[in-house]
Biopython code that builds the backbone (N, CA, C, O; Angstrom):
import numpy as np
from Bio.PDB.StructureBuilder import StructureBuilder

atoms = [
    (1, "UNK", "N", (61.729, -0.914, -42.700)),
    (1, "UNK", "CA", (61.344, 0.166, -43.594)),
    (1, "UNK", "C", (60.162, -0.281, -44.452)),
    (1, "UNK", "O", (60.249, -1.338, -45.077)),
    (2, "UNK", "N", (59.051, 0.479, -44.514)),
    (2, "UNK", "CA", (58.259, 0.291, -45.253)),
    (2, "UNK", "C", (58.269, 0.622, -47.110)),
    (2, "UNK", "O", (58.479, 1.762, -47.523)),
    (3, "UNK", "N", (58.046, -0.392, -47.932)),
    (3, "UNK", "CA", (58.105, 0.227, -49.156)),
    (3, "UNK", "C", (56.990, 0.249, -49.786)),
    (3, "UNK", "O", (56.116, -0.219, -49.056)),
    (4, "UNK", "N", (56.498, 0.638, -51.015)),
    (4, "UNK", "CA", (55.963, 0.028, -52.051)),
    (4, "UNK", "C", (56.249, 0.840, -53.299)),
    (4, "UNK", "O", (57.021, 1.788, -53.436)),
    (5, "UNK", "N", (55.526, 0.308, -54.093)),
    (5, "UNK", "CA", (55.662, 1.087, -55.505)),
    (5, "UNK", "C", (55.373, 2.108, -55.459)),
    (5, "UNK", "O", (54.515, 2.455, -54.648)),
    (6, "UNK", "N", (55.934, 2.957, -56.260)),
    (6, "UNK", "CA", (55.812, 4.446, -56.901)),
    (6, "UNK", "C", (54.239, 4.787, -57.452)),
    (6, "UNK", "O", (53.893, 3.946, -58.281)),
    (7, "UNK", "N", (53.275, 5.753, -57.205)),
    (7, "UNK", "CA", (52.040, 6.013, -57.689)),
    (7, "UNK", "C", (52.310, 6.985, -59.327)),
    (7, "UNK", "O", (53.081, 7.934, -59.470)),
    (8, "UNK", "N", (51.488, 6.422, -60.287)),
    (8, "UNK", "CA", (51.945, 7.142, -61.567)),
    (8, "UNK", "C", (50.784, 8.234, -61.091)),
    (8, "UNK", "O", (49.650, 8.136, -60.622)),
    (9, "UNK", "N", (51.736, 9.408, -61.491)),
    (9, "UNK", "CA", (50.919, 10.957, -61.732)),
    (9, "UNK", "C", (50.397, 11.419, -63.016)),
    (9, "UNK", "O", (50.939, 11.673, -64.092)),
    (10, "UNK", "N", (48.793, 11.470, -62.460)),
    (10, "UNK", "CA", (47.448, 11.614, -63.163)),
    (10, "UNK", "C", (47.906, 12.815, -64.030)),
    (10, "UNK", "O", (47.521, 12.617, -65.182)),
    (11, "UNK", "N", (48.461, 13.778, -63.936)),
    (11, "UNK", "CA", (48.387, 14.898, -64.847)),
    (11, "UNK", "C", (49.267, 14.976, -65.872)),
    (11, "UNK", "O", (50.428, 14.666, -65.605)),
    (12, "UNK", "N", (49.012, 15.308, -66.965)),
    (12, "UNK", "CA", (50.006, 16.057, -68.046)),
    (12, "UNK", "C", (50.797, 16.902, -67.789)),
    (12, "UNK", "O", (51.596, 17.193, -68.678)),
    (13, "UNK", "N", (50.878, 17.650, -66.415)),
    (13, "UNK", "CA", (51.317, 18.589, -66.357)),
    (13, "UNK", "C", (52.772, 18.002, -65.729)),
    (13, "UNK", "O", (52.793, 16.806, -66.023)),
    (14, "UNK", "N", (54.166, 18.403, -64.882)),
    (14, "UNK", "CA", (55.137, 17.740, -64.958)),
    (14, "UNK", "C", (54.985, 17.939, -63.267)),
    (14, "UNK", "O", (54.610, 19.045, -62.879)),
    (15, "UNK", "N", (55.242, 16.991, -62.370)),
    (15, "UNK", "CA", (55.400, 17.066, -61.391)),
    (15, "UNK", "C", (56.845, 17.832, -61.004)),
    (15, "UNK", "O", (57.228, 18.389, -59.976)),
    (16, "UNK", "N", (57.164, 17.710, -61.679)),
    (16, "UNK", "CA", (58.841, 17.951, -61.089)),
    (16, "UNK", "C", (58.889, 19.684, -61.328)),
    (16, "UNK", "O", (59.873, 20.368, -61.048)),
    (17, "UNK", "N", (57.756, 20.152, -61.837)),
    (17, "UNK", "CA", (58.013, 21.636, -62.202)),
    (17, "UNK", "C", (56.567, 22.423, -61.548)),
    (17, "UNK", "O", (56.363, 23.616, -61.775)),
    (18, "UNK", "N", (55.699, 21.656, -60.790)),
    (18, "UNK", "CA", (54.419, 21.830, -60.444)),
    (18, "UNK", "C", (54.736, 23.019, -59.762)),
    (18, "UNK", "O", (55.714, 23.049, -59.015)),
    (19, "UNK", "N", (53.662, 24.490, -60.022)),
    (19, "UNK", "CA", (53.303, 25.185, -58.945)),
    (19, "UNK", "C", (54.597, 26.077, -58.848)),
    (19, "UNK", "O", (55.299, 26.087, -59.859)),
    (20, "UNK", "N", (54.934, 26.693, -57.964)),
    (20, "UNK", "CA", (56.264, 27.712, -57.888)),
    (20, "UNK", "C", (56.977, 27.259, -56.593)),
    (20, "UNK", "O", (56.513, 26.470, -55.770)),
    (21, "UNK", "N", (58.230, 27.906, -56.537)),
    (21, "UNK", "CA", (58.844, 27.454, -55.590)),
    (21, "UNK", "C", (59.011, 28.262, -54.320)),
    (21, "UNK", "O", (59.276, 29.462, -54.395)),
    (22, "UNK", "N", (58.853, 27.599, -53.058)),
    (22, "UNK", "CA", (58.844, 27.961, -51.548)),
    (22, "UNK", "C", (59.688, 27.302, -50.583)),
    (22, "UNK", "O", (60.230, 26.198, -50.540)),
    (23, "UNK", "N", (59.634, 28.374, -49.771)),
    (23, "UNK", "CA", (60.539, 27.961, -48.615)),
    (23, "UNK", "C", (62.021, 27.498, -48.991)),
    (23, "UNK", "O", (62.606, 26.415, -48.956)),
    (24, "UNK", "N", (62.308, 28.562, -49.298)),
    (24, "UNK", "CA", (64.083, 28.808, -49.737)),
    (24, "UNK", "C", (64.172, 28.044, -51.168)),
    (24, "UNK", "O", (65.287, 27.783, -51.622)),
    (25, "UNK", "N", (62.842, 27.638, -51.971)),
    (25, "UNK", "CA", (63.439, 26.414, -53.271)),
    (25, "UNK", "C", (63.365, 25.209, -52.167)),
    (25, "UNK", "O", (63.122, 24.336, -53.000)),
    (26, "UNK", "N", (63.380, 24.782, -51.429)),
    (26, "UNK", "CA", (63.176, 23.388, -50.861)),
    (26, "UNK", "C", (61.451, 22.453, -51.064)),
    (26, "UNK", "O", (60.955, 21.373, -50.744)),
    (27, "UNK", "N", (61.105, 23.582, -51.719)),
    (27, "UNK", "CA", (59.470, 22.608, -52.034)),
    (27, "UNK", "C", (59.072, 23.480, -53.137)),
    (27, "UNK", "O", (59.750, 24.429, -53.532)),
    (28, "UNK", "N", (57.604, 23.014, -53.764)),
    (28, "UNK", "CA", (57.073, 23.898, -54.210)),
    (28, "UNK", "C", (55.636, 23.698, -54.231)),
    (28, "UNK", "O", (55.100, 22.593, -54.143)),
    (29, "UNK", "N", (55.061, 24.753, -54.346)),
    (29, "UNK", "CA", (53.390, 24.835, -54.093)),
    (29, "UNK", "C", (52.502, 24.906, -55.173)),
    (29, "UNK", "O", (53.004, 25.317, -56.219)),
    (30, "UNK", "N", (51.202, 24.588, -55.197)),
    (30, "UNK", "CA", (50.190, 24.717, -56.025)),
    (30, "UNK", "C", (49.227, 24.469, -55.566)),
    (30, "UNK", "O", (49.134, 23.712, -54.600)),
    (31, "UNK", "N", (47.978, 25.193, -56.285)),
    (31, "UNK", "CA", (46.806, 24.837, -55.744)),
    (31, "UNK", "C", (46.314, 23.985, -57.450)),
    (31, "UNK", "O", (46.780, 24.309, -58.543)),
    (32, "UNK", "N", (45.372, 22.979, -57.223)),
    (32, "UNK", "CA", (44.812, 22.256, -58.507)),
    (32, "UNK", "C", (43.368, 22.298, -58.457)),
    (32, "UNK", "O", (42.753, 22.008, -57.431)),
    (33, "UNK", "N", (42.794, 22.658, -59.558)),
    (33, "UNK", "CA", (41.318, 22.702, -59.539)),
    (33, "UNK", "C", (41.572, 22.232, -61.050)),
    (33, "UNK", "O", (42.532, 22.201, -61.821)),
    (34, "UNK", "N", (39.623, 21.730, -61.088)),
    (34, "UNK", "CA", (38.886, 21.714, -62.268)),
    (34, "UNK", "C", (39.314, 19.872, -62.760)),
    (34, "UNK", "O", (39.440, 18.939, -61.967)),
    (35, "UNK", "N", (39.419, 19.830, -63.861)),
    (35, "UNK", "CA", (39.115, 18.646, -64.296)),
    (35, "UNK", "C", (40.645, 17.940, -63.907)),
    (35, "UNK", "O", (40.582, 16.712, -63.848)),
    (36, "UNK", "N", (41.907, 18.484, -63.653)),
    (36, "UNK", "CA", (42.809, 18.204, -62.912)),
    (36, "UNK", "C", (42.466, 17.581, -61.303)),
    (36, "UNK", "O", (42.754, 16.462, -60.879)),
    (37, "UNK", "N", (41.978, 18.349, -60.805)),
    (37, "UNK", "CA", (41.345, 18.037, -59.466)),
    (37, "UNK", "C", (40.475, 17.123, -59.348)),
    (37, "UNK", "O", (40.257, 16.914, -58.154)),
    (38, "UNK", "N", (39.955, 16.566, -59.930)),
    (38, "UNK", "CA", (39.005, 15.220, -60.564)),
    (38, "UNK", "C", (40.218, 14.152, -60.372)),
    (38, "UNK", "O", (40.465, 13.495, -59.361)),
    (39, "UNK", "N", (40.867, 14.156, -61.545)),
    (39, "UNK", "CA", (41.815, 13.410, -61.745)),
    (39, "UNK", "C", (42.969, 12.803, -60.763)),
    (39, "UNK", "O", (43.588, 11.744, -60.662)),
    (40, "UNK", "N", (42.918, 13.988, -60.136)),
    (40, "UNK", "CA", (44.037, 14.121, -58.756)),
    (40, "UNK", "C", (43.757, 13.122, -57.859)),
    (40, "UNK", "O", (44.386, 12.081, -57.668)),
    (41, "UNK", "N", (42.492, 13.632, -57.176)),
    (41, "UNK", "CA", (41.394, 13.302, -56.471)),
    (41, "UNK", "C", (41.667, 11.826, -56.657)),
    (41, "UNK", "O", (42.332, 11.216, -55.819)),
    (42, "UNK", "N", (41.186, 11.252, -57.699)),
    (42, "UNK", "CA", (41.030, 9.293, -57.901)),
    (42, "UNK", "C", (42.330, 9.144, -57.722)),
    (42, "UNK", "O", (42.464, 8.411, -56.742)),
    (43, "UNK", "N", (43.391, 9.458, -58.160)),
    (43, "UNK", "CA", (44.414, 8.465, -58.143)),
    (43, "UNK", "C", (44.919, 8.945, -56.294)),
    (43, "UNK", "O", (45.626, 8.116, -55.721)),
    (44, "UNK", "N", (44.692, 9.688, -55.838)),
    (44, "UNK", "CA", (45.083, 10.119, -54.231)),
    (44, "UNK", "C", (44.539, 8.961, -53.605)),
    (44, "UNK", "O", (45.201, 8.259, -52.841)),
    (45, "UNK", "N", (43.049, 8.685, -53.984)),
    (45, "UNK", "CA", (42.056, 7.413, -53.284)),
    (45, "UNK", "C", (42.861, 6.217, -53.245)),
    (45, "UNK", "O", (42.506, 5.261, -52.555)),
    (46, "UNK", "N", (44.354, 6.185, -54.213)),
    (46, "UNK", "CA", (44.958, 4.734, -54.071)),
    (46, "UNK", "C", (46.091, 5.104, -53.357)),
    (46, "UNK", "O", (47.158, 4.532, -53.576)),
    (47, "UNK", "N", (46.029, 5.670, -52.827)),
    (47, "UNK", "CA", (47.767, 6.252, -52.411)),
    (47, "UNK", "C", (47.436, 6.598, -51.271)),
    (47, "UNK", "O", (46.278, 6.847, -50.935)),
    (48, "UNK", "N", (48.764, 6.670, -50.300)),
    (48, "UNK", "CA", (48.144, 7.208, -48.885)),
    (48, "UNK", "C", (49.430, 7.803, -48.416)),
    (48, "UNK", "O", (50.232, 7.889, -49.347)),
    (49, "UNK", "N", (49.935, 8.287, -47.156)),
    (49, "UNK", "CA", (50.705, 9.015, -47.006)),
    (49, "UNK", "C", (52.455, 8.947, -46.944)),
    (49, "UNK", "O", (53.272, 9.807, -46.616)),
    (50, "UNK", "N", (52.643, 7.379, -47.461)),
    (50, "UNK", "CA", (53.991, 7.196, -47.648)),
    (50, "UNK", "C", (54.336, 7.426, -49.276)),
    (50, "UNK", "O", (55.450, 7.358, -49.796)),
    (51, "UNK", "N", (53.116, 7.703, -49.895)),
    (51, "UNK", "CA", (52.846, 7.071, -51.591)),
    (51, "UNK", "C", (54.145, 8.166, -52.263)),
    (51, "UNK", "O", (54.170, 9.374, -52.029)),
    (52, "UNK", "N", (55.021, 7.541, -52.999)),
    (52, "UNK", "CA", (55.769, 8.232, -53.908)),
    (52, "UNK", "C", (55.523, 8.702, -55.243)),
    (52, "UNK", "O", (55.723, 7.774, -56.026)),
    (53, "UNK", "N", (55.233, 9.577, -55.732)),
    (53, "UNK", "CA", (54.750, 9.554, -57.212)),
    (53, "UNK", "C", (56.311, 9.945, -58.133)),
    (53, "UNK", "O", (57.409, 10.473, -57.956)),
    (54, "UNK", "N", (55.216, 9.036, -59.549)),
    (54, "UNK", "CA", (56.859, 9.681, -60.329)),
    (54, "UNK", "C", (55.648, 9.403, -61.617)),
    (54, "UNK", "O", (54.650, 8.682, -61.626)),
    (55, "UNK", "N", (56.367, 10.520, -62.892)),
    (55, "UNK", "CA", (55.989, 10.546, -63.863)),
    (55, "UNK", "C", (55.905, 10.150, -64.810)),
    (55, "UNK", "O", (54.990, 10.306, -65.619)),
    (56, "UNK", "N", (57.160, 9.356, -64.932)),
    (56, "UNK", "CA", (57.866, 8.932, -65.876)),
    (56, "UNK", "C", (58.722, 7.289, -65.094)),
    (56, "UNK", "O", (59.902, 7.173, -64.762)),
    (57, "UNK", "N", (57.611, 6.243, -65.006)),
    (57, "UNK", "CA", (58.112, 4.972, -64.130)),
    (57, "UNK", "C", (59.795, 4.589, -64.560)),
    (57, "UNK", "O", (60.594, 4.119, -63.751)),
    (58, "UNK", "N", (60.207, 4.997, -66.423)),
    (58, "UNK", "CA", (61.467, 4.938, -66.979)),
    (58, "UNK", "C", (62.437, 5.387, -66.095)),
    (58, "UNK", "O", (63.512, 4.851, -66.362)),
    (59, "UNK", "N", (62.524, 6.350, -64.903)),
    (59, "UNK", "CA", (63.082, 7.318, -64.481)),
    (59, "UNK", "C", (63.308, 7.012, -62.895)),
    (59, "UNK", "O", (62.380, 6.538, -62.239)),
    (60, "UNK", "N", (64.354, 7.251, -62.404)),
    (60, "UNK", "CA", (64.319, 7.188, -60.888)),
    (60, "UNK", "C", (63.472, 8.084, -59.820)),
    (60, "UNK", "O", (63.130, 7.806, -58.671)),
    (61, "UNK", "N", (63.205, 9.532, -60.785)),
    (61, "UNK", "CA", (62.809, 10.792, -59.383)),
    (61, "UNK", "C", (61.405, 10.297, -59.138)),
    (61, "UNK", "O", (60.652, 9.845, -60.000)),
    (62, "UNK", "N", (61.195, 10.416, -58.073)),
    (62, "UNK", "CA", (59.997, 10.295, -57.108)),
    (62, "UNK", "C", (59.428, 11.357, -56.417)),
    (62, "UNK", "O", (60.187, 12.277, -56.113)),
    (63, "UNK", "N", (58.263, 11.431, -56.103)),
    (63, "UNK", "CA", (58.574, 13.202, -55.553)),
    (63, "UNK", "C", (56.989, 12.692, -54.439)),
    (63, "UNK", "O", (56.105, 11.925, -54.820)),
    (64, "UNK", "N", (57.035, 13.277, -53.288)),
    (64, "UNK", "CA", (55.838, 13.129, -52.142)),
    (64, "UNK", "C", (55.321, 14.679, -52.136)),
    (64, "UNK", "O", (55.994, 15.623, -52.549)),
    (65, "UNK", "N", (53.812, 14.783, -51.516)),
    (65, "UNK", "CA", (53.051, 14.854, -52.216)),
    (65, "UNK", "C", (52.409, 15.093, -50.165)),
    (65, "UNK", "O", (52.241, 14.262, -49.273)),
    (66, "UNK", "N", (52.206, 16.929, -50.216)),
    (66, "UNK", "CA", (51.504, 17.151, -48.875)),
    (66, "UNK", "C", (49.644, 17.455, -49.670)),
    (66, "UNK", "O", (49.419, 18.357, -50.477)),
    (67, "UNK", "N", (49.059, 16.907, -49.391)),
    (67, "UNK", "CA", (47.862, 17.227, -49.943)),
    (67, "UNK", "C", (46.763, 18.107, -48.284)),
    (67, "UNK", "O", (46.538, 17.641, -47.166)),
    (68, "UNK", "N", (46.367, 19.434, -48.904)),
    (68, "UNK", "CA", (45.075, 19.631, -47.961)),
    (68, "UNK", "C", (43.979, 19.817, -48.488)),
    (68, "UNK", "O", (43.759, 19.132, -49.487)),
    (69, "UNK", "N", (42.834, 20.845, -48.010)),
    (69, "UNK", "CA", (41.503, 21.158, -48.726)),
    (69, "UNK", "C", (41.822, 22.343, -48.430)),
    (69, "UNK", "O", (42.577, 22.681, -47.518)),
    (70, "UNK", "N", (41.026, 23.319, -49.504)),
    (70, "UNK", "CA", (41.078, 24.875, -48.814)),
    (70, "UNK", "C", (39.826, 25.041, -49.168)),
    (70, "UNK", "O", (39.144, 24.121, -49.619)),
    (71, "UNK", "N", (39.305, 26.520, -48.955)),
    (71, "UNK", "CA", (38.214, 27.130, -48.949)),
    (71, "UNK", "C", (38.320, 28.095, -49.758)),
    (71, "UNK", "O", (39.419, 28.622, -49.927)),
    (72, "UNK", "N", (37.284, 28.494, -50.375)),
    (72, "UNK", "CA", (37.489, 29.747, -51.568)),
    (72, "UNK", "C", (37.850, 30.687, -50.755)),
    (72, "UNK", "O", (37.821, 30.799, -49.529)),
    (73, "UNK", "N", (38.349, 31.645, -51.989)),
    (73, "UNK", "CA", (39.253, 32.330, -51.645)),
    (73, "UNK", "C", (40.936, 32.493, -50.918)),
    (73, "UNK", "O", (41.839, 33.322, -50.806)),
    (74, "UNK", "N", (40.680, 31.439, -50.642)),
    (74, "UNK", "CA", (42.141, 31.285, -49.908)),
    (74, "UNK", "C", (43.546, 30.686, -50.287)),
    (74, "UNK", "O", (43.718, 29.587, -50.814)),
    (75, "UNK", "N", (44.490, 31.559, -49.945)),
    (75, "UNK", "CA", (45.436, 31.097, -50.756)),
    (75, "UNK", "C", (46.592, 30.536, -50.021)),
    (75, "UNK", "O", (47.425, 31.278, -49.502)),
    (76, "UNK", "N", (46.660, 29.358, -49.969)),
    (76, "UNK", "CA", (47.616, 27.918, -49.385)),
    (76, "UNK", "C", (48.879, 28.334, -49.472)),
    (76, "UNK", "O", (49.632, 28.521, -48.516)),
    (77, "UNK", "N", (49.172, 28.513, -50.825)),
    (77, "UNK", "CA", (50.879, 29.014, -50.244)),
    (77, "UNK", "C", (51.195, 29.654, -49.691)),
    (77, "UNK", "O", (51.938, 29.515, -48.720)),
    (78, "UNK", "N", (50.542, 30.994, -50.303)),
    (78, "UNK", "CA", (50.962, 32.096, -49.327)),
    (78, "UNK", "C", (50.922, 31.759, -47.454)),
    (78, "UNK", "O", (51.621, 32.038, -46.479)),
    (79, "UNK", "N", (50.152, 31.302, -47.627)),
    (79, "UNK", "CA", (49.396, 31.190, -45.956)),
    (79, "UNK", "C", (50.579, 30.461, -45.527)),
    (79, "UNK", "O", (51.067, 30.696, -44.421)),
    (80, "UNK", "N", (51.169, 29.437, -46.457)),
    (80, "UNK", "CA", (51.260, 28.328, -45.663)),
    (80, "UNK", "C", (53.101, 28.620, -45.296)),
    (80, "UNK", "O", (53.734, 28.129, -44.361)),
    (81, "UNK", "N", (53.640, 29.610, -46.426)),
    (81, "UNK", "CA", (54.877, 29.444, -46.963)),
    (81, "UNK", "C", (55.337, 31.182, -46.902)),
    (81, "UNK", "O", (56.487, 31.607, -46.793)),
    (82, "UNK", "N", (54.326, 31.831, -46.986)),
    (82, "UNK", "CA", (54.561, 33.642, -46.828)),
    (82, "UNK", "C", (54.908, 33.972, -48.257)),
    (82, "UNK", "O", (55.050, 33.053, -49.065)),
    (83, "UNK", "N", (55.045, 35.161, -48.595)),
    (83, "UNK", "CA", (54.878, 35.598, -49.761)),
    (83, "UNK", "C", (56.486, 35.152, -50.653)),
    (83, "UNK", "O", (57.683, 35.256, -50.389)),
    (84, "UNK", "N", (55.602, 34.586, -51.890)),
    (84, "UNK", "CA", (56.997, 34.302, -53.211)),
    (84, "UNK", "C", (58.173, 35.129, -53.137)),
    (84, "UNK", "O", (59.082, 34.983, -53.954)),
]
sb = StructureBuilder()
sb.init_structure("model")
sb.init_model(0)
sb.init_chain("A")
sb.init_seg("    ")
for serial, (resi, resn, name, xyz) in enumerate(atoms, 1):
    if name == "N":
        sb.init_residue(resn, " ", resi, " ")
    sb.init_atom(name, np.array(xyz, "f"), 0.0, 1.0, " ", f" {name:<3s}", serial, name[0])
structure = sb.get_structure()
């Protein structure tokens, strides 16, 4: 099994409540722009696709993390997950 450490999450905002919830409550979605998306962006550059993030290192929850790109106008959840 592969491990490593937990990646600390760049935002103020709370991972554990990010975005709304899809696909029965089993995930949830968001799109991030602006100076968030900056922020996002660098700490993603250290992390790669096993990377666990958690908010609060005090804390056990960990939470993974599907990252894509979109194109204006377009809206990822919906697309990805069908309507809220």
């Amino acid at each position: 099994m592969l491990t490593q450490p937990p990646v600390d999450w760049p935002l103020a905002s709370s991972i554990a409540l990010l975005g709304v919830q899809v696909a029965n409550g089993a995930a949830r979605c968001t799109t991030i722009s602006g100076a968030d998306a900056v922020a996002l962006r660098a700490a993603l550059g250290k992390a790669n696709m096993l990377s666990q993030w958690v908010q609060d290192p005090t804390t056990s929850a960990t939470f993974g993390l599907t990252v894509r790109p979109m194109v204006a106008g377009e809206d990822t959840c919906r697309e990805t997950f069908g309507p809220a």
